[in-house]
HTML snippet that shows the backbone in 3Dmol.js (N, CA, C, O; Angstrom):
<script src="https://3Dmol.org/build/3Dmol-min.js"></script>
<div id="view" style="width:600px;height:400px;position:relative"></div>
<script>
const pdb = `
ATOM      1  N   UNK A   1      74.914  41.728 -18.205  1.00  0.00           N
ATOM      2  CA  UNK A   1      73.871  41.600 -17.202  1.00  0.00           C
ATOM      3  C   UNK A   1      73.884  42.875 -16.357  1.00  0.00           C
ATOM      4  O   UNK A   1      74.989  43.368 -16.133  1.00  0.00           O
ATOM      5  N   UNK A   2      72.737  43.504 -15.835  1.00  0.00           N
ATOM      6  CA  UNK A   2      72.672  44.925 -15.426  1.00  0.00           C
ATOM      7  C   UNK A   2      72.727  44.099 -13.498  1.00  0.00           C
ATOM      8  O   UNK A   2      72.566  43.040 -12.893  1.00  0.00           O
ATOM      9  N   UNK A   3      72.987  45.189 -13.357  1.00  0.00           N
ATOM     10  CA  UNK A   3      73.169  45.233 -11.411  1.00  0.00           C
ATOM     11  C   UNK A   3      71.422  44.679 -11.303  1.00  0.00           C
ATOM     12  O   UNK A   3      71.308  43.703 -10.561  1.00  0.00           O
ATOM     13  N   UNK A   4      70.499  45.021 -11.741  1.00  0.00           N
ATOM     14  CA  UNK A   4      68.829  44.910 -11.341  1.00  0.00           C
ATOM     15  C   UNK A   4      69.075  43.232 -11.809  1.00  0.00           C
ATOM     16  O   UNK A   4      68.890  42.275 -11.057  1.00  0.00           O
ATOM     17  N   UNK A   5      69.399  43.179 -12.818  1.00  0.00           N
ATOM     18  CA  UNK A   5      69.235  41.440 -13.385  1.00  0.00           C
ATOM     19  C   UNK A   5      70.145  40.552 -12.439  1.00  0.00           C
ATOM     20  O   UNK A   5      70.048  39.325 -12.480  1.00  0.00           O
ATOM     21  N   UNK A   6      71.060  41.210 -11.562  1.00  0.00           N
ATOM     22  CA  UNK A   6      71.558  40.530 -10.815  1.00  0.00           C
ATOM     23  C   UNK A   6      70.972  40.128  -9.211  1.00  0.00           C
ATOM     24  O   UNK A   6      70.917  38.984  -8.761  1.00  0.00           O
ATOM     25  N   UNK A   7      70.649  41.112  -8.654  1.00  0.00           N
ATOM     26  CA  UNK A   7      69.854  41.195  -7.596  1.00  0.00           C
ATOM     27  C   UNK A   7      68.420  40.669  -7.958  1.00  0.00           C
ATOM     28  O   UNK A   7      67.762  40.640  -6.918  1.00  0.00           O
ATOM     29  N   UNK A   8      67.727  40.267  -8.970  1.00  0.00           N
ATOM     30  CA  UNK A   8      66.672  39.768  -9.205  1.00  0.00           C
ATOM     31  C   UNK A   8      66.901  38.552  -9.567  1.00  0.00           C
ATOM     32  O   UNK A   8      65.868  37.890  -9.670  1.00  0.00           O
ATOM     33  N   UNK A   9      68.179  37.819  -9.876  1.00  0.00           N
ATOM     34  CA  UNK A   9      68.175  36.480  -9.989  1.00  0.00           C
ATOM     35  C   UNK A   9      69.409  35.744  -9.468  1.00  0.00           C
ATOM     36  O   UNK A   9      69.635  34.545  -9.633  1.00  0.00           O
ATOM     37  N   UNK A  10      70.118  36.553  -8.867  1.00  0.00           N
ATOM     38  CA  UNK A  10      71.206  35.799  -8.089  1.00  0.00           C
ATOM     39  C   UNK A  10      71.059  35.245  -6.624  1.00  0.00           C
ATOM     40  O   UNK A  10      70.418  35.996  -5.888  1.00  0.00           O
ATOM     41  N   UNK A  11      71.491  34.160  -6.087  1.00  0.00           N
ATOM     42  CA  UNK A  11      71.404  33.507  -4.958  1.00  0.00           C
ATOM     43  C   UNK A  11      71.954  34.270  -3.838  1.00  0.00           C
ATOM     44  O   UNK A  11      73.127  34.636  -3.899  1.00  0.00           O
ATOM     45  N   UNK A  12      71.285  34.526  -2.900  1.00  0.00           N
ATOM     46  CA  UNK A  12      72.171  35.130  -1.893  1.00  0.00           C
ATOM     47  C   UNK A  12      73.181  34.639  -1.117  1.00  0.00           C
ATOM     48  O   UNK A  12      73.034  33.554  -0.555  1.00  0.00           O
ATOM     49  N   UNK A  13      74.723  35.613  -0.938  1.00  0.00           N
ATOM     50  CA  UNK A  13      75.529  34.681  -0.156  1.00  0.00           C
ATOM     51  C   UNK A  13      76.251  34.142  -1.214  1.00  0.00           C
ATOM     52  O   UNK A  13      77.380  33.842  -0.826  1.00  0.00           O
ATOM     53  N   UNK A  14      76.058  33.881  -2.460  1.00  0.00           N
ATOM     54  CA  UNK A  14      77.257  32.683  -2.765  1.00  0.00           C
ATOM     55  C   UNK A  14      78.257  33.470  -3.482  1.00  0.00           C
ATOM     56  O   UNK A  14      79.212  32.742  -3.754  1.00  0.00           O
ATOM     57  N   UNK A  15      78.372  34.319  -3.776  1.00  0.00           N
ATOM     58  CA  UNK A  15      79.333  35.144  -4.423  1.00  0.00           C
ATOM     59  C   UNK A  15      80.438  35.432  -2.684  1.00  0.00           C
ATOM     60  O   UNK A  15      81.630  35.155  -2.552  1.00  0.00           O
ATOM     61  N   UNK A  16      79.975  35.735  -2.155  1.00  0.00           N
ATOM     62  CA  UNK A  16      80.890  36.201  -0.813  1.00  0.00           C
ATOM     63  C   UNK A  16      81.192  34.327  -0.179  1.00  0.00           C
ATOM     64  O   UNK A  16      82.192  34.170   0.522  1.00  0.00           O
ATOM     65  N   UNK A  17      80.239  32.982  -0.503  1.00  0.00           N
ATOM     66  CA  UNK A  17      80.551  32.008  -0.587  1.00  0.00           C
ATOM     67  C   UNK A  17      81.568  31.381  -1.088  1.00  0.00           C
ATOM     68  O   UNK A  17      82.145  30.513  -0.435  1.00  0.00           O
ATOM     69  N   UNK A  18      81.999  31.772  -2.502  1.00  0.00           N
ATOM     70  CA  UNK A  18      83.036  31.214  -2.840  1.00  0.00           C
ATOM     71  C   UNK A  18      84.374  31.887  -2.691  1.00  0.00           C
ATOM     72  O   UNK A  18      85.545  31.513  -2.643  1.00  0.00           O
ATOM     73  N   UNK A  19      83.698  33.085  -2.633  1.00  0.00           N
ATOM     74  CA  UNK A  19      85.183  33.743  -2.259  1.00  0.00           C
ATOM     75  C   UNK A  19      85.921  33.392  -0.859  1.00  0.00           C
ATOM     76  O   UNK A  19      87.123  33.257  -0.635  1.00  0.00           O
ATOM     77  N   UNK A  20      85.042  33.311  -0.175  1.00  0.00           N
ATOM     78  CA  UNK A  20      85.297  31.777   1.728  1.00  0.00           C
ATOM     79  C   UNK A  20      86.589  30.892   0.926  1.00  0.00           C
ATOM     80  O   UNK A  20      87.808  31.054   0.972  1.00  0.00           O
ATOM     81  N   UNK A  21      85.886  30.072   0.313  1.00  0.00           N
ATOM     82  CA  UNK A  21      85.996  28.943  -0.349  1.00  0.00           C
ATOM     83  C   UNK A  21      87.568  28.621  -1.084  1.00  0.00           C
ATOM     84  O   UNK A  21      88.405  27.722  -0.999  1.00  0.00           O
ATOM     85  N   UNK A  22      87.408  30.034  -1.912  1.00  0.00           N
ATOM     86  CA  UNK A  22      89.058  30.555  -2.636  1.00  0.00           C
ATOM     87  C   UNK A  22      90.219  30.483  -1.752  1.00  0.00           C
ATOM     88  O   UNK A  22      91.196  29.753  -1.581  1.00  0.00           O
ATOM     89  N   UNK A  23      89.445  32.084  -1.012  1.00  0.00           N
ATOM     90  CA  UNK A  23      90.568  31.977   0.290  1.00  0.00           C
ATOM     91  C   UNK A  23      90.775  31.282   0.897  1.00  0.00           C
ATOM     92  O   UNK A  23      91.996  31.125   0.884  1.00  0.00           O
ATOM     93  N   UNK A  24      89.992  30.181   2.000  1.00  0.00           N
ATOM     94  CA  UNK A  24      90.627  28.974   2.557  1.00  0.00           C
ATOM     95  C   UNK A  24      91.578  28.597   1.511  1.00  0.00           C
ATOM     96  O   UNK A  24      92.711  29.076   1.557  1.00  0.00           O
ATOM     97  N   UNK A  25      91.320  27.971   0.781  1.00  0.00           N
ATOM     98  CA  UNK A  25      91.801  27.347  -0.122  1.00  0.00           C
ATOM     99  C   UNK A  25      93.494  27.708  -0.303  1.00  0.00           C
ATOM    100  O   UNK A  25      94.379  27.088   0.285  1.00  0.00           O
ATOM    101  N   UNK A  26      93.682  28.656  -1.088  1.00  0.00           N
ATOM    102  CA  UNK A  26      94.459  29.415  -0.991  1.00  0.00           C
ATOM    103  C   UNK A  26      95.279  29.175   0.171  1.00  0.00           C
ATOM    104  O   UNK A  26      96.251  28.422   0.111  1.00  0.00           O
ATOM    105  N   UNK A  27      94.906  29.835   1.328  1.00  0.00           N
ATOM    106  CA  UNK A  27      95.468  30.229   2.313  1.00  0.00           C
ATOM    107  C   UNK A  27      96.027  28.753   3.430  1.00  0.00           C
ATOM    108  O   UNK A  27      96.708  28.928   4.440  1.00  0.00           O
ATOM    109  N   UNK A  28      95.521  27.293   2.917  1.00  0.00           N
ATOM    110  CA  UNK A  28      95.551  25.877   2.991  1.00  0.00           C
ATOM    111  C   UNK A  28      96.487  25.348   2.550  1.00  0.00           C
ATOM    112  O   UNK A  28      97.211  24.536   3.127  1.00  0.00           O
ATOM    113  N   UNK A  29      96.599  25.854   1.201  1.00  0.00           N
ATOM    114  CA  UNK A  29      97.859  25.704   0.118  1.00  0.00           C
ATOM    115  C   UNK A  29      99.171  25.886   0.878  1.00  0.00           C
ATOM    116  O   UNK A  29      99.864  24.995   1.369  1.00  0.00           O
ATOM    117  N   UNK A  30      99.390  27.236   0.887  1.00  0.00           N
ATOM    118  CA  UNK A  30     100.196  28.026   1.344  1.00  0.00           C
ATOM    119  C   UNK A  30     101.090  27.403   2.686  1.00  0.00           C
ATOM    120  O   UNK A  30     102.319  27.345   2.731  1.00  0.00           O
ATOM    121  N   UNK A  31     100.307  27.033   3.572  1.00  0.00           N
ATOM    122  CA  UNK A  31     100.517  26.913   4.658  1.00  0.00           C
ATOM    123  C   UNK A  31     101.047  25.068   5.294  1.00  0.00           C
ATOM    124  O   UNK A  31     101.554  24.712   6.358  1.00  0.00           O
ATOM    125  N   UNK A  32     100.648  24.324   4.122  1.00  0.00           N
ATOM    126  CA  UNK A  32     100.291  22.875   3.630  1.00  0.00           C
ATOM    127  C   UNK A  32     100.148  22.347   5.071  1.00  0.00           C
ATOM    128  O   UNK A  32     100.951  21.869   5.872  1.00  0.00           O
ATOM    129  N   UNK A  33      98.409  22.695   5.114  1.00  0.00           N
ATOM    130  CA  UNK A  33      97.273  22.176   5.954  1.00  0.00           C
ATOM    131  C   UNK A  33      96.272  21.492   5.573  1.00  0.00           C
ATOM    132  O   UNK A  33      96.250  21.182   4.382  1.00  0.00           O
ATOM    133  N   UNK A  34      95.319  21.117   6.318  1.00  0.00           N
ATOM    134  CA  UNK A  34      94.708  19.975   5.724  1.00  0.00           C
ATOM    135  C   UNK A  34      92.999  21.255   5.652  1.00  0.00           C
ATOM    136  O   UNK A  34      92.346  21.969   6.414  1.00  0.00           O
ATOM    137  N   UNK A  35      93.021  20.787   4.072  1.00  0.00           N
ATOM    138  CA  UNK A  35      92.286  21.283   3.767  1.00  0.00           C
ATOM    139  C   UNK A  35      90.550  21.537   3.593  1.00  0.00           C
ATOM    140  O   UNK A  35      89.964  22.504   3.106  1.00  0.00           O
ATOM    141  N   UNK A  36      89.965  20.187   4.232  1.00  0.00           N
ATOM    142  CA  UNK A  36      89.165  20.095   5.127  1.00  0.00           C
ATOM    143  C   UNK A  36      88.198  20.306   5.833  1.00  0.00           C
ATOM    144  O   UNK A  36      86.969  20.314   5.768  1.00  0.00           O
ATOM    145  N   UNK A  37      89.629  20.613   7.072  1.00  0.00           N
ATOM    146  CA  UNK A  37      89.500  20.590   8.374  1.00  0.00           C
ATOM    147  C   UNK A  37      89.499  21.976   8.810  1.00  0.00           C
ATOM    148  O   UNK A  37      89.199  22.327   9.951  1.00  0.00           O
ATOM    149  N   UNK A  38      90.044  23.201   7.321  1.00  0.00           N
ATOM    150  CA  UNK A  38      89.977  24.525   7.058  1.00  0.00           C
ATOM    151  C   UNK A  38      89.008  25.154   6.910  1.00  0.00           C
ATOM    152  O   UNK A  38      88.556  26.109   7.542  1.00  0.00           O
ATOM    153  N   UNK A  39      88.571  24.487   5.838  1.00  0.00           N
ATOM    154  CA  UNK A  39      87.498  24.319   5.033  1.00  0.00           C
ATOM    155  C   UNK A  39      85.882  24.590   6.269  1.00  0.00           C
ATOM    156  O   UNK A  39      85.257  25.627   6.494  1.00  0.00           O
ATOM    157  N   UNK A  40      85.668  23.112   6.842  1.00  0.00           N
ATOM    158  CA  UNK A  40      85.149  23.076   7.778  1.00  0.00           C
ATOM    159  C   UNK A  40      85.088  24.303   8.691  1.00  0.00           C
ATOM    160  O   UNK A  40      83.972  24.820   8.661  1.00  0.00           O
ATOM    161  N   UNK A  41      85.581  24.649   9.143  1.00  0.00           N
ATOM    162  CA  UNK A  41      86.228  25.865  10.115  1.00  0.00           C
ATOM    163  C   UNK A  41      85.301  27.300   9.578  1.00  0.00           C
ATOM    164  O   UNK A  41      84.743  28.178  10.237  1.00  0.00           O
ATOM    165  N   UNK A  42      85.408  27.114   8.286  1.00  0.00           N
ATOM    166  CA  UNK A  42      85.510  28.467   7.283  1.00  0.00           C
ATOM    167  C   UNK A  42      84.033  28.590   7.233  1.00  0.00           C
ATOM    168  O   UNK A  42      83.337  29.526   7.626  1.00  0.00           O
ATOM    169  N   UNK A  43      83.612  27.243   6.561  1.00  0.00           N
ATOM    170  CA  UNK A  43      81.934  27.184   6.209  1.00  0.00           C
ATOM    171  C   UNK A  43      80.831  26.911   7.579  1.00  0.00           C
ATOM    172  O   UNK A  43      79.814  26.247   7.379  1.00  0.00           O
ATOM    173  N   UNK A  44      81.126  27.476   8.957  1.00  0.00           N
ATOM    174  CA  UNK A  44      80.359  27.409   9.729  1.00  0.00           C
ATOM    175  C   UNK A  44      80.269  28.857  10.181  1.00  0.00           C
ATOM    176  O   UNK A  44      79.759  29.278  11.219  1.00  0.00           O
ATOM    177  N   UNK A  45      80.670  29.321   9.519  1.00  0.00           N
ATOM    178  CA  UNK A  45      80.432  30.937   9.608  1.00  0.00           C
ATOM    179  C   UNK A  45      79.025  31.989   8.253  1.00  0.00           C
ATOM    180  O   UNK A  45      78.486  33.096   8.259  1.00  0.00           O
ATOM    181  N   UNK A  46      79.019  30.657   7.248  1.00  0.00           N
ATOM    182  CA  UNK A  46      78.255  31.018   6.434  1.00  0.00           C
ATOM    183  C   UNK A  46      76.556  30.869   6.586  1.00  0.00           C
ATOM    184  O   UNK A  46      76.125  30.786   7.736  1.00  0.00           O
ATOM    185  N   UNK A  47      75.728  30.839   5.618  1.00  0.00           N
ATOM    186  CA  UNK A  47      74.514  30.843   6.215  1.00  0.00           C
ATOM    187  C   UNK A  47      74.195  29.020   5.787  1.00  0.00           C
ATOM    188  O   UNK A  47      73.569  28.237   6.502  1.00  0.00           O
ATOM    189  N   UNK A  48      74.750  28.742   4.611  1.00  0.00           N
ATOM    190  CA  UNK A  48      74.906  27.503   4.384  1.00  0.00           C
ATOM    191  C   UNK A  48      75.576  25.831   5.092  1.00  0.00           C
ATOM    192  O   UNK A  48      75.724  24.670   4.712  1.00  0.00           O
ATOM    193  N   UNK A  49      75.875  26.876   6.622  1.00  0.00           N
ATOM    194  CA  UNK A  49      76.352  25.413   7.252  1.00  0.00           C
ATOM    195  C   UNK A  49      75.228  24.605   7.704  1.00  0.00           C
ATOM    196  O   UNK A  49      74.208  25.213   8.024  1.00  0.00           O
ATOM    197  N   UNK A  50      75.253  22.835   7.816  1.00  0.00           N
ATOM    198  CA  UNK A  50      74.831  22.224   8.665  1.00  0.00           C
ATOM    199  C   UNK A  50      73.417  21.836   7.262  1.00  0.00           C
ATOM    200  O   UNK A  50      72.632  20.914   7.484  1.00  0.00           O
ATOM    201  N   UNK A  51      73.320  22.551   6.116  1.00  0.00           N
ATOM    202  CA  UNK A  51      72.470  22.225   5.126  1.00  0.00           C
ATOM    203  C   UNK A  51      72.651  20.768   4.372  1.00  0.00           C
ATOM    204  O   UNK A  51      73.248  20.598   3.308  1.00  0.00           O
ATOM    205  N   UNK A  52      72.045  19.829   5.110  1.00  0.00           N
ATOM    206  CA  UNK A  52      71.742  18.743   4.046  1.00  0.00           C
ATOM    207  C   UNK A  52      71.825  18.424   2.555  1.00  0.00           C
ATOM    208  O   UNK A  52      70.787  17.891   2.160  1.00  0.00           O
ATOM    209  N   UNK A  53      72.795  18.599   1.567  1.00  0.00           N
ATOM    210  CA  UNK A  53      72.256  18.326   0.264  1.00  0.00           C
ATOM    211  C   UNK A  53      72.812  17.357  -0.393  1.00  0.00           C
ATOM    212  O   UNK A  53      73.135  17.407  -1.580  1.00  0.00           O
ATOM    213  N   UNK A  54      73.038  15.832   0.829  1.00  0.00           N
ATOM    214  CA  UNK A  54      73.482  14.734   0.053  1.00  0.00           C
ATOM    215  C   UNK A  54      72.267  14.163  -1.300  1.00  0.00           C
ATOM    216  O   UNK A  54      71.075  13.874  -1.192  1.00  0.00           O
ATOM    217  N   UNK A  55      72.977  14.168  -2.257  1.00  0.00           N
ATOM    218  CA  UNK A  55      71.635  13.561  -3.135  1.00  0.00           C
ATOM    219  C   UNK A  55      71.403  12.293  -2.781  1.00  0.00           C
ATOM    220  O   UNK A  55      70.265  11.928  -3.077  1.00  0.00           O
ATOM    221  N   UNK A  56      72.131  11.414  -2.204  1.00  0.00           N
ATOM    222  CA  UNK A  56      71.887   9.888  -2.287  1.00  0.00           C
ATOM    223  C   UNK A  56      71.184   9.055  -1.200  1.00  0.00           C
ATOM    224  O   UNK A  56      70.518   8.020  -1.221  1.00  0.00           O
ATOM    225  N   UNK A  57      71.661  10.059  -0.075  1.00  0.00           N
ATOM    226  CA  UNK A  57      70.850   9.606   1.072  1.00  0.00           C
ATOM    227  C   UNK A  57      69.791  10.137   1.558  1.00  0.00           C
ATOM    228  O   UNK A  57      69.880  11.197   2.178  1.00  0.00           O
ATOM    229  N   UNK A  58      68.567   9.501   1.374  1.00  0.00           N
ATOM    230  CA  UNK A  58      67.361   9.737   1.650  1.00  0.00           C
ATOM    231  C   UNK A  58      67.259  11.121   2.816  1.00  0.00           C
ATOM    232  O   UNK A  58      68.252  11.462   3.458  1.00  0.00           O
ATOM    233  N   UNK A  59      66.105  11.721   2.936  1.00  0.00           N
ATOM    234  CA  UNK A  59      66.226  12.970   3.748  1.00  0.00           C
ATOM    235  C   UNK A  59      64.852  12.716   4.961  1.00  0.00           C
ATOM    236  O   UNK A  59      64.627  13.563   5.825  1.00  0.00           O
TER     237      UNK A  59
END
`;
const viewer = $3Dmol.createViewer("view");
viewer.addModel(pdb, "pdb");
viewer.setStyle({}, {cartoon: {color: "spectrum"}});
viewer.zoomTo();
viewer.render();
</script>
């Protein structure tokens, strides 16, 4: 896949998203914290906090 095919069809944010995600993670492990409550912490810094995407409960 060329750098153009990437920037023309990749999501913005989620590549630097999961890498959040790793590192908490990781760094949760390590420390044996609740992972969470890390977690939480981590993903209100992204552009994706506070986004709705329960499938089950009506919107």
């Amino acid at each position: 896949m060329s750098g153009a095919d990437v920037k023309r069809t990749a999501v913005p944010r989620t590549l630097s998203l999961a890498l959040t995600v790793g590192r908490t993670i990781r760094e949760v492990r390590a420390a044996n914290e609740d992972p969470v409550a890390r977690l939480t912490v981590a993903l209100t810094e992204t552009p994706y906090h506070g986004i709705d995407c329960d499938p089950v409960r009506p919107a």
